[in-house]
Residue frames as qw, qx, qy, qz and C-alpha x, y, z in Angstrom:
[[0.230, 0.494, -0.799, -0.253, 68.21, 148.63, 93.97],
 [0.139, -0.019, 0.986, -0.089, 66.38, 145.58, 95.51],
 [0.592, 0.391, 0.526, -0.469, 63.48, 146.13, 93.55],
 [0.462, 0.694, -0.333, -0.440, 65.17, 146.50, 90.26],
 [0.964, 0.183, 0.164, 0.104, 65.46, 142.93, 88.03],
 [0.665, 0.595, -0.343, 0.294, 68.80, 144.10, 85.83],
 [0.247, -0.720, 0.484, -0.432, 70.27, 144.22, 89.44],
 [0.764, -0.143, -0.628, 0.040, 71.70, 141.00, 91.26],
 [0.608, -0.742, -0.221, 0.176, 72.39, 141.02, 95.29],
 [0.582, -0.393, 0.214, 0.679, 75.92, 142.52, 94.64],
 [0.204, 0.831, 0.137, -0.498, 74.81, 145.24, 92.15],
 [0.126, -0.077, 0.766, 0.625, 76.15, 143.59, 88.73],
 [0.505, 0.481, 0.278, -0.661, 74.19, 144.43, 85.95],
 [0.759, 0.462, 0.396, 0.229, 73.45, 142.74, 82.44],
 [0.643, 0.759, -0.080, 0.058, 75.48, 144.95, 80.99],
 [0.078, -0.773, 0.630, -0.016, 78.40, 144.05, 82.96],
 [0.738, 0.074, 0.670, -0.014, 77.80, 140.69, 82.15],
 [0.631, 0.706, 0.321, -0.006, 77.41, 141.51, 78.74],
 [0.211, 0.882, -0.421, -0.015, 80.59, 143.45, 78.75],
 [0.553, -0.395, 0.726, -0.106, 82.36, 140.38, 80.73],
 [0.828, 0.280, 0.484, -0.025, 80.98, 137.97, 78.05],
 [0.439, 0.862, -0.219, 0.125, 82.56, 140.27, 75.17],
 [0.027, 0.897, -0.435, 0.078, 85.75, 140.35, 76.76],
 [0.639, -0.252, 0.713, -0.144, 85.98, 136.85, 77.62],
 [0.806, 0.529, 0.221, 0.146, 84.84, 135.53, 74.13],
 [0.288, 0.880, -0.322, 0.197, 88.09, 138.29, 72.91],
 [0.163, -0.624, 0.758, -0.101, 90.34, 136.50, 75.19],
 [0.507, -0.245, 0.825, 0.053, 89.31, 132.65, 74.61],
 [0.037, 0.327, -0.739, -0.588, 88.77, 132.83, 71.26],
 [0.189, -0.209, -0.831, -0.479, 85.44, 131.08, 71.49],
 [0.426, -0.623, -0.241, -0.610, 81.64, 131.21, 72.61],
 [0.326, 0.007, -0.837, 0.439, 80.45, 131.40, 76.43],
 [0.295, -0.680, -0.370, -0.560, 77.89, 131.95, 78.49],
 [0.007, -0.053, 0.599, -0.799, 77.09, 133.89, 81.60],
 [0.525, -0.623, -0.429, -0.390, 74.00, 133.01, 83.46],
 [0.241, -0.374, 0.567, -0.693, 73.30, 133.91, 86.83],
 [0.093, -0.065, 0.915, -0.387, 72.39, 131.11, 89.25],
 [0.273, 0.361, 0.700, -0.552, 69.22, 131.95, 89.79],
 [0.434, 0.507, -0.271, -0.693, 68.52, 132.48, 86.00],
 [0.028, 0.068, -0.988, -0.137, 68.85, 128.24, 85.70],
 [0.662, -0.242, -0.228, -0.671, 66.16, 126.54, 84.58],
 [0.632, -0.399, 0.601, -0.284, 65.46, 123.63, 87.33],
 [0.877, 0.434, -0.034, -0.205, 65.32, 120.99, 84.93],
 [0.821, 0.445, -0.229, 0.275, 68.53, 121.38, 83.53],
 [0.451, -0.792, 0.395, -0.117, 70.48, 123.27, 87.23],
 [0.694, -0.504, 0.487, 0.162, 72.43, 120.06, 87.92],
 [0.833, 0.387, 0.211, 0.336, 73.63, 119.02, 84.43],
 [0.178, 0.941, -0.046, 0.285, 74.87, 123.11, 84.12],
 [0.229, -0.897, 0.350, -0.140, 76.32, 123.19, 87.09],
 [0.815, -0.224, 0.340, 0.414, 78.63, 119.93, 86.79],
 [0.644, 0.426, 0.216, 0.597, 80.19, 121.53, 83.40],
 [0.169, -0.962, -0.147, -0.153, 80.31, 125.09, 85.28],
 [0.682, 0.338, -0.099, 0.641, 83.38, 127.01, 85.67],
 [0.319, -0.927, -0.152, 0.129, 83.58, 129.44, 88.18],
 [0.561, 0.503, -0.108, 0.648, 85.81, 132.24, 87.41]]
């Protein structure tokens, strides 16, 4: 598993992210994204992570 990319340390995959994002747009009625942490680009990291929501 720690060689495989669709894998994060805690064994969530894009498509539970991808289900999560579905199910989450179906409950708040509008768009959202999921990014994993380490999917930020440096640039823009601190701007993301002040408007970031942790659920």
């Amino acid at each position: 598993m720690d060689d495989n990319p669709i894998f994060d340390q805690w064994g969530t995959t894009y498509f539970n992210l991808s289900d999560l994002a579905a199910e989450l747009r179906a409950l708040l009625g509008c768009e959202i994204d999921i990014i994993p942490s380490q999917g930020l680009k440096p640039r823009k990291r601190h701007r993301i992570l002040e408007d970031a929501i942790t659920l």
